[in-house]
N, C-alpha and C positions, 0 to 999 in steps of 0.2 A: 504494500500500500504506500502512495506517495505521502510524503510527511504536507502537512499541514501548513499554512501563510504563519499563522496566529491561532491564538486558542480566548477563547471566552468564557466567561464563567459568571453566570446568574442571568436567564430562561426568562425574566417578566417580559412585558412588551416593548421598552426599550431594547434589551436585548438581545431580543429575537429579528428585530427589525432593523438593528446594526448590520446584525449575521448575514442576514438577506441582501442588506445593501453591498456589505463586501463580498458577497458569492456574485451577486451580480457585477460586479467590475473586475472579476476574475480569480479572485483569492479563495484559494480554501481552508477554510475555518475549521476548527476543531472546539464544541460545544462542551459544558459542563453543569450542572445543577447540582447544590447540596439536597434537592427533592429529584431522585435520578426520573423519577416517573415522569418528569416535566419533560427530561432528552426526551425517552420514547416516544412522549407526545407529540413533543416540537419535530422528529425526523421522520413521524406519522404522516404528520399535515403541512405545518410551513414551510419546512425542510425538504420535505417528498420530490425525488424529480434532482435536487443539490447536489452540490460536490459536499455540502454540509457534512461532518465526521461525528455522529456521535460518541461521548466517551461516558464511562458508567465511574470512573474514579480520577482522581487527581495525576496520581501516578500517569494511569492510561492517559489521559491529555497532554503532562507534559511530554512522554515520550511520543506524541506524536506530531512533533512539532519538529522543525526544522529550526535550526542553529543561526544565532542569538534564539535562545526562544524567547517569543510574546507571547505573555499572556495579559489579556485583557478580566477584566473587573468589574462587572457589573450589577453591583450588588448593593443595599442599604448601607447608607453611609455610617462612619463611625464605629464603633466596634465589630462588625463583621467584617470589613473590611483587614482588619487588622488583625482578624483571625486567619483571613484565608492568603493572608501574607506570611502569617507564621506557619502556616502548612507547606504553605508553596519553596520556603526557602529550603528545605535538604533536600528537595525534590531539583533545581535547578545547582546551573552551573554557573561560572563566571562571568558575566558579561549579557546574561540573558537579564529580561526586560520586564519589569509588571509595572501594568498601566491600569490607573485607578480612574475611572468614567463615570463615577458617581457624582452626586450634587455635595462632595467633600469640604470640610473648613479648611482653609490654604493654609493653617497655622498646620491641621494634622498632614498636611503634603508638606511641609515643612520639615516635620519631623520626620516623617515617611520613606524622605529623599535622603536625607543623612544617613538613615539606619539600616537601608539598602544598599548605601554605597561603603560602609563599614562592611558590610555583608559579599563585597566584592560583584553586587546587582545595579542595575541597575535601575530608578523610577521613575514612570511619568505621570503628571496628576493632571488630567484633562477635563475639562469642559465642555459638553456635549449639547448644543441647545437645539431648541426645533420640536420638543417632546414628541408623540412617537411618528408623523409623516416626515418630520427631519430625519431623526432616525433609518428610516424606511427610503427615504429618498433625495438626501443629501443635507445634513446639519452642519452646522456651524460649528468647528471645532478648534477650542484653543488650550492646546500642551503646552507644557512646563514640567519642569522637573530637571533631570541628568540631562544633557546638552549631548553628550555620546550617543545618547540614544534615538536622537532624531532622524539620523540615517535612516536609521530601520526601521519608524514606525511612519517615516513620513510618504513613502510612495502608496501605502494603505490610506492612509490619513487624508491626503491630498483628493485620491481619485475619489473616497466616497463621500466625500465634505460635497455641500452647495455649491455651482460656482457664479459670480457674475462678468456680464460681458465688459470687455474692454472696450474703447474708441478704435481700436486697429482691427476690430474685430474678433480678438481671441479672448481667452476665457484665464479669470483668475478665483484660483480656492479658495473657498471663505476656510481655510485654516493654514497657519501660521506658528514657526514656533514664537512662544510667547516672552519665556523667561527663563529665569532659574529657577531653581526647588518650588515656591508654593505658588508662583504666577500665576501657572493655567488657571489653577480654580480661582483667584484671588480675581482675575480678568472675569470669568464666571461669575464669579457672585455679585461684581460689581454690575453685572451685566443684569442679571436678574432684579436687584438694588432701582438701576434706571427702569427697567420694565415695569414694576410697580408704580413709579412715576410716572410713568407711560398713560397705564393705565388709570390708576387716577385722575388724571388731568381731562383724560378721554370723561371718565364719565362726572367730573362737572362740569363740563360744556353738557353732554348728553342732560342734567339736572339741570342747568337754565334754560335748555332749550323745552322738556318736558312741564319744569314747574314756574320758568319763569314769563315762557312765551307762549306756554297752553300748546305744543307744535304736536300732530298725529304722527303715531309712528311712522305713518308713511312720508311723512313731510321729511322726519328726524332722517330716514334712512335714504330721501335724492338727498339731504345735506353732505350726509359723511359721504354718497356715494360720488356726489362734486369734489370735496375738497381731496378723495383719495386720488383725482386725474392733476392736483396741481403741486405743492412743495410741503403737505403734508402724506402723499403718499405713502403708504408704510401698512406691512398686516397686519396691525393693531386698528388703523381706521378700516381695514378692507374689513376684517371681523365684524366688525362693528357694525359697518352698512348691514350686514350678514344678518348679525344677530336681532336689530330694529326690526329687519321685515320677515321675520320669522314668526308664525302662525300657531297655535296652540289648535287641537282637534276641534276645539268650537270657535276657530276665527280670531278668539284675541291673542295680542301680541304677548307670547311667551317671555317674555324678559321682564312684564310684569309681575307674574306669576311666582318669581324667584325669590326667593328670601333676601331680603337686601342686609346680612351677615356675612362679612366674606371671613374667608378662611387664611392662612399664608403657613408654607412649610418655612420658614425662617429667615432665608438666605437675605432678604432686605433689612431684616433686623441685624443680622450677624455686618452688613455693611455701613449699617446707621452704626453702629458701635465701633466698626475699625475709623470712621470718621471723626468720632466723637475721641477716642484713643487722640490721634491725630491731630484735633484742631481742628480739621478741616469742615469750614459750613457746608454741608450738605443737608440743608433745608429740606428740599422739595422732597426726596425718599426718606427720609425721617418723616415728612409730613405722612406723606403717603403711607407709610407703615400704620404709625397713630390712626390714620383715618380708616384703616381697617381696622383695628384697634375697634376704636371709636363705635362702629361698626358691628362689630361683635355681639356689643350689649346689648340685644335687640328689645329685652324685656323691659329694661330700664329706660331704654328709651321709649318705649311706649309708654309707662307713666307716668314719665316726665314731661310728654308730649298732654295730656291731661291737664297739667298744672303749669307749665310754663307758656308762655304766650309770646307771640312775637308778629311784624309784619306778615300779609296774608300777598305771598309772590303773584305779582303780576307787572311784567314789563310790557310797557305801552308805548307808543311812538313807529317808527320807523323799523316792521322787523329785519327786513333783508341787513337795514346798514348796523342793527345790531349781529347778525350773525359773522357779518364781515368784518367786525370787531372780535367776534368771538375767537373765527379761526387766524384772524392775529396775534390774539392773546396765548393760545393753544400753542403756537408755533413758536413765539416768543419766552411762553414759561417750556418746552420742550427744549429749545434751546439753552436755557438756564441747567435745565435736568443735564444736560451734556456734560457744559460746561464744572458743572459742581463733578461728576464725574471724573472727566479729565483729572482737574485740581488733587482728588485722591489717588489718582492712577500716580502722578507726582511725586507727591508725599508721599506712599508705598514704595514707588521706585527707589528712592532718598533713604527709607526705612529699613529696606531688606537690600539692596544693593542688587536691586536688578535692572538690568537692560532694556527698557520695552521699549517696541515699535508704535508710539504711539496712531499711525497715519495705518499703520499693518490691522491694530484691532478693528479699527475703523470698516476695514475692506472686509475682516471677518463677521463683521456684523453685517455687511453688507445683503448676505443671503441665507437659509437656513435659517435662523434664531428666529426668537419673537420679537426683537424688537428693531428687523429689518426695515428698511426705508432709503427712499429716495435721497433724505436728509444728511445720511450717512457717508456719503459721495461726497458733500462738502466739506466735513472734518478731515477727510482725507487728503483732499485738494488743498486745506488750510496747514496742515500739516509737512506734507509737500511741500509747499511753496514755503513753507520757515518749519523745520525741524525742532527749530529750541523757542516754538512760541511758548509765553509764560501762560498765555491762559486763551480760548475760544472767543469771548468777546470782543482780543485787540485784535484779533484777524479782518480784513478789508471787509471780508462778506459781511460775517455776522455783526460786528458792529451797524452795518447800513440798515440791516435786517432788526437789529433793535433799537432802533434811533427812529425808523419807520414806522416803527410798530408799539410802538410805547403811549403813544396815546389813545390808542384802540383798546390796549391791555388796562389803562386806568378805569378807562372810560367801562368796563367792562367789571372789574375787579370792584370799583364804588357802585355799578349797580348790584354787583349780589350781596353785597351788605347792605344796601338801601334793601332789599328783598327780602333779608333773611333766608339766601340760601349759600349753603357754608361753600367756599373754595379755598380749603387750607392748600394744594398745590398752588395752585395759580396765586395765589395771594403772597404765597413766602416764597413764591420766583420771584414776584415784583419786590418783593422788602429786599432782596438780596442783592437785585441790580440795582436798587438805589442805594446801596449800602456800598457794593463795590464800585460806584462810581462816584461815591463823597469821599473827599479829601480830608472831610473834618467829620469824626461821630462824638457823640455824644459819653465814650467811655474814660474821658478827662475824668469826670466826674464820680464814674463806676469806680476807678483808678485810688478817686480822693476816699473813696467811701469804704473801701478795700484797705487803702494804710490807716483810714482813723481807727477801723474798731480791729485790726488784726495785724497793723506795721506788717503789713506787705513790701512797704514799698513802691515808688513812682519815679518815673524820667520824666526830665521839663523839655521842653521846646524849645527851650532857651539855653542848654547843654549839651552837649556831646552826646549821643546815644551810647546806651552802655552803662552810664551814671545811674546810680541811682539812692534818690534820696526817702526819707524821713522825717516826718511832720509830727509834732506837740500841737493837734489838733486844739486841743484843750487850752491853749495859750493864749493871748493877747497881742496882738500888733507885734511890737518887737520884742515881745517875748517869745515868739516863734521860734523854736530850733528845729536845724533840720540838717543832719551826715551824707554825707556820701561815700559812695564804696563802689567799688566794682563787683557787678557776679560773676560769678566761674561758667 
């Protein structure tokens, strides 16, 4: 029997539909499940007809692989994972390869990558987006991990990823390597982080357009179905048009029907936290999280809804030229979601001392993933043209883009507070590009308030940066003392 491309291991739907995709571009894969009934099944039905291998043991998998061996991992993240690493290690040799495809914390690929490469193995911790039609027919894939390793796993890697077209007509892979040790996923999760925000923002436009403009869902769904043919393109508005004109078996629109609780497996929260770690304001997926949050309490907010009182939504005027405000604001706070992104991808790099491409994720996001878009093509472009930009906003584009569109976005953000209906997105993208384009805030003062009750400590404007002084709040005119020192 021919030895195998790669070997797999864990049968759900994502990785059954990996398997498929890489049988279809020519590999052959050798399968595994800790439930073996799941092979049989899987070489019964999906498999049937494949070059597909099944194996009933560990053992049987690796040897039937071909040198480096790969083995792929597609299994609940965290503790399993890190089971069937310690299985799989007397089983392998030197310089073979396990690749973790799970939705992982970049900190445990972190760890993951060291203890492999102590182990004289090698690892890569990948990002896999597209849930299962990516999967099936070309996701967005971004590795990280052992840099050795890329040779091997990238001619696999490459041909089953998404691709998008070039201007010369050829085709480039939505996967790239990304980094060192915990990149891949860390670019993953960041990626999920902005999708959230994605998604939020999507639906409070969808909530002024329903509660503030009274609009039919069939009205809601030629809106997104418009703005997906112009520079909000992306499968998050295609979805959406989708979901608007979808029919419940008695006619009404199913998307009302749904429990408005949403749900989240983490990975935005695990990003609002490497942010907050960091420094860095990343507003709008913080927001975005909370508003699931929020969200959740669905009980609570129903009888709170009883006793608290507020404006009864209704926008009147002109609605076309509010909508046209709307997908300015959309476009605008989506832009901000970028931007605060990028800003952590930075910080991260700085942190862990990685390498990244940033104009390369850009292109990986391109196709495959959920939070693909037309949009995407410019950060790449912006990138491009200045490599060591500091931040999305000073780029030629976006700045005109938000200079244009900032008065749509006011005009938009003070009517849903005149409304009372909530846009924590869209609202803490506007507080943040008026923040990161004041020269002066207001935290002089945060600063003074910080040395009176806790000698913190403050720098003046009027000193060298670096200084810093000490205030006898308590004091009188010139009885004011106040040291300086330098910190470390």
């Amino acid at each position: 029997m021919s030895k195998a491309d790669i070997g797999l291991i864990g049968l759900a739907v994502m990785g059954q539909n990996l398997v498929l995709n890489m049988n279809d571009h020519g590999f052959t894969v050798a399968v595994f499940n800790r439930t073996v009934s799941k092979v049989d099944k899987f070489m019964e039905s999906g498999a049937k007809g494949t070059k597909v291998i099944g194996t009933r043991s560990l053992e049987e998998l690796v040897n039937s692989l071909k040198s480096p061996r790969r083995v792929m991992l597609m299994v609940q993240a965290g503790k399993p994972v890190d089971e069937f690493i310690d299985m799989l290690i007397p089983l392998l040799d030197k310089g073979d390869i396990i690749i973790d495809g799970g939705n992982s914390n970049y900190n445990d690929s972190i760890r993951r990558t060291a203890y492999l490469e102590s182990k004289g193995l090698l690892f890569v911790g990948t990002g896999v987006s597209g849930g299962e039609e990516g999967a099936r027919n070309g996701p967005s894939i971004m590795p990280g991990g052992s840099i050795a390793a890329w040779d091997h796993v990238k001619p696999i890697f490459q041909s089953v990823a998404a691709k998008v077209s070039r201007p010369d007509g050829g085709e480039d892979p939505c996967c790239d390597w990304v980094g060192e040790d915990g990149a891949g996923h860390y670019i993953k999760m960041v990626h999920n982080g902005i999708e959230y925000g994605d998604m939020q923002l999507i639906s409070e436009a969808y909530h002024l357009m329903r509660d503030g403009l009274g609009m039919t869902h069939e009205e809601m769904q030629a809106t997104f179905a418009e703005w997906n043919t112009g520079k909000l393109d992306s499968y998050l508005i295609e979805i959406t048009r989708d979901i608007l004109g979808y029919k419940d078996e008695d006619g009404q629109a199913l998307v009302e029907k749904i429990l408005d609780a949403a749900e989240q497996k983490g990975t935005g929260k695990w990003t609002g936290i490497s942010a907050l770690d960091m420094g860095i304001p990343l507003t709008l997926v913080v927001e975005a999280v909370l508003a699931r949050a929020l969200s959740s309490i669905k009980d609570e907010r129903e009888s709170a809804s009883k006793v608290l009182t507020g404006p009864q939504p209704a926008i009147t005027g002109d609605k076309q030229a509010f909508l046209n405000d709307l997908r300015e604001a959309l476009y605008a706070s989506k832009i901000i979601s970028y931007t605060q992104g990028y800003m952590l991808f930075r910080a991260a790099a700085k942190e862990y001392n990685w390498n990244l491409n940033y104009g390369g994720i850009a292109l990986m996001w391109r196709g495959g993933c959920i939070i693909r878009s037309v949009f995407l093509g410019k950060i790449k472009e912006a990138f491009d043209n200045n490599p060591a930009l500091p931040n999305l906003l000073l780029d030629p584009y976006f700045k005109e883009q938000m200079l244009s569109a900032q008065a749509a976005w006011r005009r938009v953000v003070a009517q849903a507070v005149q409304q009372g209906i909530p846009v924590p997105t869209m609202s803490s993208a506007l507080a943040f590009f008026d923040g990161y384009r004041s020269s002066s805030l207001p935290a002089n003062l945060l600063q003074a308030q910080r040395d009176y009750f806790g000698a913190h400590t403050y720098q003046r404007i009027d000193k060298p940066r670096g200084e810093y002084f000490h205030t006898n709040w308590t004091g009188h005119g010139g009885d004011v003392t106040s040291t300086v020192w330098k910190k470390d």
